[in-house]
N, C-alpha and C positions, 0 to 999 in steps of 0.2 A: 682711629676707629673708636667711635663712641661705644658706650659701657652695654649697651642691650646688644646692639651688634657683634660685640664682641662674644657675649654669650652665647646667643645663638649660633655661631661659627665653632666654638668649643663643643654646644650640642651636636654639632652637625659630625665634628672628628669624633669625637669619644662615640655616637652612636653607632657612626661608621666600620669604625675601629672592633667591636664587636659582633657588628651585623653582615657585615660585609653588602650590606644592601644598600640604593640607594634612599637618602633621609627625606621625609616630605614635612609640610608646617604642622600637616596633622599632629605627626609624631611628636614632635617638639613643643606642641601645646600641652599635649598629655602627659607628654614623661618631663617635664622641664617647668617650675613653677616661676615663668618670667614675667606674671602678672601684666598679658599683653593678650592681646586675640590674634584666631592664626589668621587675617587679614594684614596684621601690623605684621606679624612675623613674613608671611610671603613679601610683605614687600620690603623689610630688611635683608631678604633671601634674595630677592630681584637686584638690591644693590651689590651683598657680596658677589653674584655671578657676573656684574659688570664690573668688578675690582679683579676678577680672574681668582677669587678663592674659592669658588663650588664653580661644579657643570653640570649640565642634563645627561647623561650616556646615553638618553635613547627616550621616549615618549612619554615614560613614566613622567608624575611630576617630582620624582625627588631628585637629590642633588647627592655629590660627591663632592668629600673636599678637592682641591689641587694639593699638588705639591708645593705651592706658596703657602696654604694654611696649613699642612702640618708643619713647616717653619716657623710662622707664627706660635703654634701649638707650642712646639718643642723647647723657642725662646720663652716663652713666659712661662713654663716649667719651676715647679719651685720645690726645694725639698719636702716632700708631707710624709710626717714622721710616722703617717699610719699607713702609706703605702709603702713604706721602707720596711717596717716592722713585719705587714704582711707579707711582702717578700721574701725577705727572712724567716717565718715561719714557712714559706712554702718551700724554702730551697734546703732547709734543715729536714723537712720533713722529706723531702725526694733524696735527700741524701740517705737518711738512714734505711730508707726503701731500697734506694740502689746499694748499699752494704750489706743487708738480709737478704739481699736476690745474690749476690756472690757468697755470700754464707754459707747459701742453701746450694750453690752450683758446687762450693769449694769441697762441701759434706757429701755431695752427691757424689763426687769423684772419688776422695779419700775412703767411704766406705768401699766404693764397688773395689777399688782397690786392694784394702782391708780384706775384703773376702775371697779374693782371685789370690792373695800372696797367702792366706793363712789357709783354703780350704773350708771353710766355716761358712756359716751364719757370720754377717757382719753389719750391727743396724747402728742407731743414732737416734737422739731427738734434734728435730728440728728447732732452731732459736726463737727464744721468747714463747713458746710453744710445751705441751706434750705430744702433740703429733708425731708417730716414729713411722721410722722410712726402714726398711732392711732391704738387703741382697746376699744371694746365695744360695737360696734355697736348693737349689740342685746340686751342691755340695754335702749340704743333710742327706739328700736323698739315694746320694750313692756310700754311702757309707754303709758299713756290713751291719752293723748293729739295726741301722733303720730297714734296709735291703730285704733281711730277714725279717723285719716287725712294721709292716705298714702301717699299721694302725697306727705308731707310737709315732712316727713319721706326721701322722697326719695329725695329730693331738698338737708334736710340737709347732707345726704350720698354724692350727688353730690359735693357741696360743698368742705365739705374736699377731694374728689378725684381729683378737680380741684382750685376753687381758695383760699383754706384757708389758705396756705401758704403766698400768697401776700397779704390777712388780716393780720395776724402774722407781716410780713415786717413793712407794716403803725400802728401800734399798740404800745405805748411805754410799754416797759413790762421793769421790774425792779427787785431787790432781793427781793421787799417785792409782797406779793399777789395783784391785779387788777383784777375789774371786771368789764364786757362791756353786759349789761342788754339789753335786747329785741330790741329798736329802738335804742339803741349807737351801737349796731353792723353795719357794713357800707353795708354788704350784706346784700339786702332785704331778700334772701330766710331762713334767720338764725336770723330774730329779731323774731323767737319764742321760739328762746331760749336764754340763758347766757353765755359766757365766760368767764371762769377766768383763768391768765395767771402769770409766775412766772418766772424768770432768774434763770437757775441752772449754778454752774459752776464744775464740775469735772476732778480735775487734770488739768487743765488748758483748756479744752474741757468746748467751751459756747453755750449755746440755751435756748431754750424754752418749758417748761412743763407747760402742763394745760389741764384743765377739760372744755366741753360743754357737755349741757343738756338743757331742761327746765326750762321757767323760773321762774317755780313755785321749781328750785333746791334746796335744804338743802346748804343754801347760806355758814352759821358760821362752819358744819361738815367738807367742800367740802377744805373751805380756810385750815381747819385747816389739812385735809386731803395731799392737794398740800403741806404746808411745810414742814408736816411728811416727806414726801414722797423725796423731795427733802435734808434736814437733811438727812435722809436714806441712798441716791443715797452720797453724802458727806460723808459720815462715812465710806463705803464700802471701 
């Protein structure tokens, strides 16, 4: 197969390959600088369809390869070190997507569980992130302290729907368990409760897991609950 012919059959899969349509000369004059008119091209086009590498599927004028030209195709394949690379960039980058989506599944579990074993308030930051996630809230709310004080109930909900995050931010939290009792909390409307806060690290994905509640909470269950829990989130 001579060298213009050749091209044009390459135009015809690589367009195909993307388009799923069938290819006409038009196309091929426009997007393909083979320094030919699409007269010469149809009739390079007329000879690949008698060699059986492109067909008509139907009235349009454009063509399909066969499955003899993606053979061809495939044979004169050579390594090109920019679409190897960019592969690589693609599949590095879906990987670390697909490890942040189980991060965020494996946190999404561990907390609600967190907070069903401990009774509490039990939130997180999400990886690479400050976005916090919590569960529980209907554990706060049955509690006799809150029960009695709706208001204070509804402060601490507020809270986390607005500034807990930027608590979290000024707070040093580390791999081992911290707790920030009643008036050490820096928002007034949450020194009637406790926080305790922990560094997880999963798969290289970092934040923040911890429990608030009362601060009358099962202070030595709750610590030992957080590292369970984070152990756990590690293991997985």
């Amino acid at each position: 197969m001579d060298s213009r012919r050749e091209k044009i059959l390459k135009a015809i899969v690589e367009q195909f390959i993307q388009t799923a349509s069938p290819i006409g000369s038009k196309l091929i004059y426009e997007e393909y600088d083979l320094d030919v008119s699409p007269a010469t091209i149809r009739n390079e086009m007329a000879i690949l369809e008698k060699e059986g590498l492109i067909v008509q599927p139907h009235t349009s004028a454009g063509r399909i390869p066969t499955s003899h030209a993606y053979r061809l195709f495939v044979d004169q394949l050579k390594h090109n070190l920019k679409l190897i690379n960019k592969a690589k960039e693609d599949m590095e980058m879906i990987r670390k997507q697909f490890y942040l989506d189980k991060a965020k599944e494996k946190l999404y579990e561990m907390v609600s569980i967190l907070a069903t074993a401990t009774n509490n308030v039990s939130f997180a930051t999400l990886p690479n992130n400050k976005q916090l996630f919590y569960m529980g809230i209907s554990n706060v709310l049955r509690q006799p302290e809150f029960r009695a004080n709706p208001s204070g109930a509804t402060q601490v909900i507020e809270v986390l729907e607005t500034k807990f995050s930027e608590l979290l931010s000024n707070l040093e939290v580390t791999e081992e368990p911290s707790f920030y009792i009643g008036e050490e909390n820096v928002i007034p409307e949450i020194q009637s409760c406790s926080v305790l806060v922990q560094r997880y690290n999963y798969k290289g994905f970092k934040g923040i897991m911890g429990i608030l509640g009362a601060t009358r909470m099962n202070y030595s269950y709750n610590m030992a609950a957080l590292k369970s829990a984070i152990d756990l989130l590690n293991g997985f």
